[in-house]
C-alpha positions as CSV (number, residue, x, y, z in Angstrom):
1,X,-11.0,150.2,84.1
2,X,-12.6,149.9,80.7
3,X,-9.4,151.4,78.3
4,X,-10.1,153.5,75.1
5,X,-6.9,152.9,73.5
6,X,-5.6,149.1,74.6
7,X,-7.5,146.1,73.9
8,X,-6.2,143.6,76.6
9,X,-6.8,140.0,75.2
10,X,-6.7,137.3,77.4
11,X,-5.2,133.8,76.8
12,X,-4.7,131.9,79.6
13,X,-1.8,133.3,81.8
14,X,-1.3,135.2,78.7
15,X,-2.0,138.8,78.4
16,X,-2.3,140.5,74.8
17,X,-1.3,144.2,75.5
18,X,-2.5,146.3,72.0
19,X,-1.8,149.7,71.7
20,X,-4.8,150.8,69.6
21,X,-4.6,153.9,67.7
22,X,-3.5,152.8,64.7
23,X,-4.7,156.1,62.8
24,X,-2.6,157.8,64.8
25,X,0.2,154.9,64.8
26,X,-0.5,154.3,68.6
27,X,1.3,158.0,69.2
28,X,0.9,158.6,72.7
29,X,-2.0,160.9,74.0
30,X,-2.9,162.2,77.2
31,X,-5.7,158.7,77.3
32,X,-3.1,156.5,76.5
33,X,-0.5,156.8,78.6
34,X,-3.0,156.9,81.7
35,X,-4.5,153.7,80.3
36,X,-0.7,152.2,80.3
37,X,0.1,153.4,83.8
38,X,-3.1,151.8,84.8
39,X,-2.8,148.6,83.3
40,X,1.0,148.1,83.7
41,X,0.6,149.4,87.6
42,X,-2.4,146.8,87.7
43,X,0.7,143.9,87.1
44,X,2.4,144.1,90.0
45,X,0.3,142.1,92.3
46,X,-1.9,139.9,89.6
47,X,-0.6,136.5,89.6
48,X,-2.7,134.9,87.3
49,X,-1.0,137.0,84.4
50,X,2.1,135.4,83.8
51,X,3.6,137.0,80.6
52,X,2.8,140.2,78.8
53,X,3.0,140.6,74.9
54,X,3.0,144.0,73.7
55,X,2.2,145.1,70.2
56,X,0.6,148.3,68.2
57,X,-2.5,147.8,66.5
58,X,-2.2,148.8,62.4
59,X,1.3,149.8,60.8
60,X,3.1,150.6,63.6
61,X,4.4,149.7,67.1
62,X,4.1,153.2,68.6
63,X,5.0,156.6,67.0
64,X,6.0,158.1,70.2
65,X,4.5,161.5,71.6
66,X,1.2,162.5,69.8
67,X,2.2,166.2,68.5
68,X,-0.6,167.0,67.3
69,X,-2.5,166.7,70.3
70,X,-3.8,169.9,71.9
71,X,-3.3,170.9,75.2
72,X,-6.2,171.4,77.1
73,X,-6.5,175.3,77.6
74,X,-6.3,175.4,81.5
75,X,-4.0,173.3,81.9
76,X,-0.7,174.5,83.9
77,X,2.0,175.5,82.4
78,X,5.7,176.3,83.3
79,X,8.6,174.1,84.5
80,X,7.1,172.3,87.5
81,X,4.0,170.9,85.6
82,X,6.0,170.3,82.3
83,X,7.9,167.7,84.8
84,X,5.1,166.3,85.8
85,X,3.7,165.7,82.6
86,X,7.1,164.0,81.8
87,X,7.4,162.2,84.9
88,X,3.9,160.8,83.5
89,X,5.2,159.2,80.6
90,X,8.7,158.3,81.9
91,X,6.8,156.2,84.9
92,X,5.4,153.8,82.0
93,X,9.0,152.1,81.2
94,X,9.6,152.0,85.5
95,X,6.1,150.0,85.8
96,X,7.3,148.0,83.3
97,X,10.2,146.9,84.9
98,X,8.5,147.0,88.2
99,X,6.4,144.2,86.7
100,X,7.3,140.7,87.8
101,X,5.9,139.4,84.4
102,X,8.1,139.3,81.5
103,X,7.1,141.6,78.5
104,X,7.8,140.8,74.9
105,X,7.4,143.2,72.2
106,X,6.6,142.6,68.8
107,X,7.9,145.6,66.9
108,X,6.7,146.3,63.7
109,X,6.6,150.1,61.2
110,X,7.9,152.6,63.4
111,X,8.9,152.4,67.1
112,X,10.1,156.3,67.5
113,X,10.7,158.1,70.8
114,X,8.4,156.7,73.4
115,X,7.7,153.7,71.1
116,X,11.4,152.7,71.0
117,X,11.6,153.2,74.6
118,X,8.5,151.4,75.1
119,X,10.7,148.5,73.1
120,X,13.7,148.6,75.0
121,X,12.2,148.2,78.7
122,X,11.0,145.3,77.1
123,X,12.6,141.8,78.5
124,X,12.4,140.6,74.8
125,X,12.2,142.4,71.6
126,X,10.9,140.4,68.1
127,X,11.1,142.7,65.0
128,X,8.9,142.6,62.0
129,X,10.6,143.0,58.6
130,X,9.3,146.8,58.7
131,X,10.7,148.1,62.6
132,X,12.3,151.4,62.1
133,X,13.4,152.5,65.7
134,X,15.1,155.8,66.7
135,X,15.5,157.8,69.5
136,X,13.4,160.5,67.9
137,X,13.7,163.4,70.6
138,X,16.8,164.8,69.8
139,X,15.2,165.5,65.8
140,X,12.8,167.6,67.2
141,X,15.0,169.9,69.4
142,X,15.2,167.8,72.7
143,X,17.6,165.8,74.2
144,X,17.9,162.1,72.8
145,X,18.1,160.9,76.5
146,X,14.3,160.6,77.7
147,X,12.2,157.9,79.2
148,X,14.8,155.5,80.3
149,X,16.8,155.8,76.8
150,X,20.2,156.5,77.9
151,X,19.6,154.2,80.3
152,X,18.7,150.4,78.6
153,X,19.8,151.0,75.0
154,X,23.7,151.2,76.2
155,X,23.2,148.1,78.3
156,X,21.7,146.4,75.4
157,X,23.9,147.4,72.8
158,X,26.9,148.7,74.4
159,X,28.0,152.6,74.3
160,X,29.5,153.2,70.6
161,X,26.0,152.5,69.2
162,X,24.4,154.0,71.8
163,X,26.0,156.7,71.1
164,X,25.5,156.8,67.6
165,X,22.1,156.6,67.7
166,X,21.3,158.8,70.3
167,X,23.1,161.7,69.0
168,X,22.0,161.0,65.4
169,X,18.6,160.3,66.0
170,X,18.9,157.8,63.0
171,X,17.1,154.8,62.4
172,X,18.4,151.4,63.1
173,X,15.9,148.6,60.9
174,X,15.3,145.7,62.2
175,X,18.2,143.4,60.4
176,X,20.9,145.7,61.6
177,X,18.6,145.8,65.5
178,X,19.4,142.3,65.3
179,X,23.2,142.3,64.4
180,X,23.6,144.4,67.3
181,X,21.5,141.9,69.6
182,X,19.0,144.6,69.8
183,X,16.1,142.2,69.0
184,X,15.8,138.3,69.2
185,X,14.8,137.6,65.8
186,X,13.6,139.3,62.7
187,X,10.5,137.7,60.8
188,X,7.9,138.8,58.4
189,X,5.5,141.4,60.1
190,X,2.5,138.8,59.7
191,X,4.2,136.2,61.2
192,X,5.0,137.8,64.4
193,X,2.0,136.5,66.7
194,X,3.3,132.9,65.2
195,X,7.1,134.0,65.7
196,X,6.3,134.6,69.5
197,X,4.7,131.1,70.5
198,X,7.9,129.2,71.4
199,X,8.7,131.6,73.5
200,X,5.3,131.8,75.3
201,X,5.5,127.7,75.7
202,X,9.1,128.2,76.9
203,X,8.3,130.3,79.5
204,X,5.2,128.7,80.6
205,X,6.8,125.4,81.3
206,X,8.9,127.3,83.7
207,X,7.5,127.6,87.2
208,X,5.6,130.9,88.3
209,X,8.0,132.0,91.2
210,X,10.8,130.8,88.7
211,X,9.8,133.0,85.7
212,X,8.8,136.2,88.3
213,X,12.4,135.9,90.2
214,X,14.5,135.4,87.6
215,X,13.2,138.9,86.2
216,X,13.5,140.3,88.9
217,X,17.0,139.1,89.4
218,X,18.3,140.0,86.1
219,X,16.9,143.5,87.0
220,X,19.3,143.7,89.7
221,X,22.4,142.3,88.5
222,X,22.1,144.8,85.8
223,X,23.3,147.2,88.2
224,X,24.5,145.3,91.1
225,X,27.8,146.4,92.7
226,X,29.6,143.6,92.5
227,X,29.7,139.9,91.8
228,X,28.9,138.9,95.4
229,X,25.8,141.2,95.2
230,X,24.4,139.6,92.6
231,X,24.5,135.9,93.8
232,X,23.5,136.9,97.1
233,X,20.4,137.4,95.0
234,X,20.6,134.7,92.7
235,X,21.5,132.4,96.0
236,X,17.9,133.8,97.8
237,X,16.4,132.9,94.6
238,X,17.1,129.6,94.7
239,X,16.6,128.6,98.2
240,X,12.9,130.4,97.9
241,X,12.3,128.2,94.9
242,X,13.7,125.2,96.5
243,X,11.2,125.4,99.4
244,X,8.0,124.9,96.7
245,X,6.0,122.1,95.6
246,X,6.3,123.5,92.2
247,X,9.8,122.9,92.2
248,X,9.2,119.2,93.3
249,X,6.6,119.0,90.6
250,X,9.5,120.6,88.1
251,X,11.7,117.5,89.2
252,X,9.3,114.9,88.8
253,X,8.4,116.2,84.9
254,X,11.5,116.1,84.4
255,X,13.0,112.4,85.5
256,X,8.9,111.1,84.0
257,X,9.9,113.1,80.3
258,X,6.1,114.7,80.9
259,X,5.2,118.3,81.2
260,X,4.6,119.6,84.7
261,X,1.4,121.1,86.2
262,X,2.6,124.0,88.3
263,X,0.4,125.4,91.0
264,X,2.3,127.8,92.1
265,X,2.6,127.2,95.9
């Protein structure tokens, strides 16, 4: 679909995921969070798109939910369609773990509320000198714990900051995001496009299967139920990897110090 509010820019097996409403900094609106269920559903089955970078267009990252947006005046109202609506928004951070491709966001001005969740279902976070992040629901008399909050930013950070910033509601910047292994690194905001390149050649010079299962993987062992869960997994991993030329290509780079050509097959 032609989007409204993302500009998709293609480079390579590269995809350049902008949120564009920067006079709104990228807040959510009804259009935007169906063009983000669309494109981020559209992942799951494209294997020509390797990695996702994810970024907001203007001085922010994303402001979160678009307040001042007016609902339209039939819509439904009551308890069963306010969960839909939030089920809406809430299925973003799922597609984006769904997604075999890894996603890295480069955070810059405010990442509040969606924004910051948008951040931490992220599989990397870099930080521009000017990322404020907080879990902004619970300012603006809701819960802190909303679209998948409560559940990556304890994982990520562990529970005592969690906690803190969940029932605070304050801001973390981005040197202190990075103390707390929040984000990788922290570089000047215009230097974030350059800041994310070794990663993008990292990741490239892995093989496809490789990069998609090892997301996948990770995924799992986040929650698996024990340590024999999670090398049955990594054990399948392997073996399906094993069995591809790409992985005898990998080999061969590697003993003739040359970088591989992967096929993926």
């Amino acid at each position: 679909m032609a989007y409204q509010t993302l500009i998709i820019e293609k480079e390579g097996q590269v995809d350049w995921l902008t949120l564009n409403r920067p006079e709104r900094l990228n807040a959510l609106n009804t259009t935007l969070v169906d063009e983000l269920l669309d494109y981020f559903q559209s992942l799951y089955m494209n294997h020509d798109v390797r990695i996702v970078v994810m970024r907001g267009a203007g001085t922010a990252y994303c402001a979160g939910l678009d307040l001042k947006e007016r609902p339209r005046s039939n819509a439904p109202t009551g308890p069963a369609a306010g969960l839909m609506s939030q089920r809406r928004i809430s299925e973003i951070v799922m597609r984006m773990r769904r997604a075999p491709q890894p996603i890295i966001s480069l955070v810059h001005g405010p990442a509040c509320g969606g924004g910051f969740a948008f951040a931490l279902a992220s599989d990397v976070r870099i930080a521009g000198e000017s990322a404020r992040m907080n879990a902004a629901f619970i300012r603006i008399g809701l819960s802190a714990c909303d679209i998948g909050v409560s559940y990556f930013l304890p994982r990520l950070v562990g529970v005592s900051v969690a906690s803190e910033l969940m029932l605070t509601g304050r801001f973390i910047n981005a040197d202190r995001a990075q103390r707390v292994g929040l984000v990788s690194e922290v570089v000047p905001d215009a230097k974030l496009t350059q800041a994310v390149r070794p990663y993008l050649d990292e990741m490239l010079r892995t093989t496809p299967l490789g990069l998609r299962l090892t997301k996948e993987c990770l995924n799992m062992s986040v929650d698996a139920g024990s340590l024999e869960a999670a090398i049955a997994m990594e054990d399948r991993n392997q073996i399906l990897c094993s069995q591809t030329s790409d992985f005898r290509e990998g080999i061969s780079a590697f003993l003739e110090k040359r970088t591989p050509h992967y096929t993926n097959n």
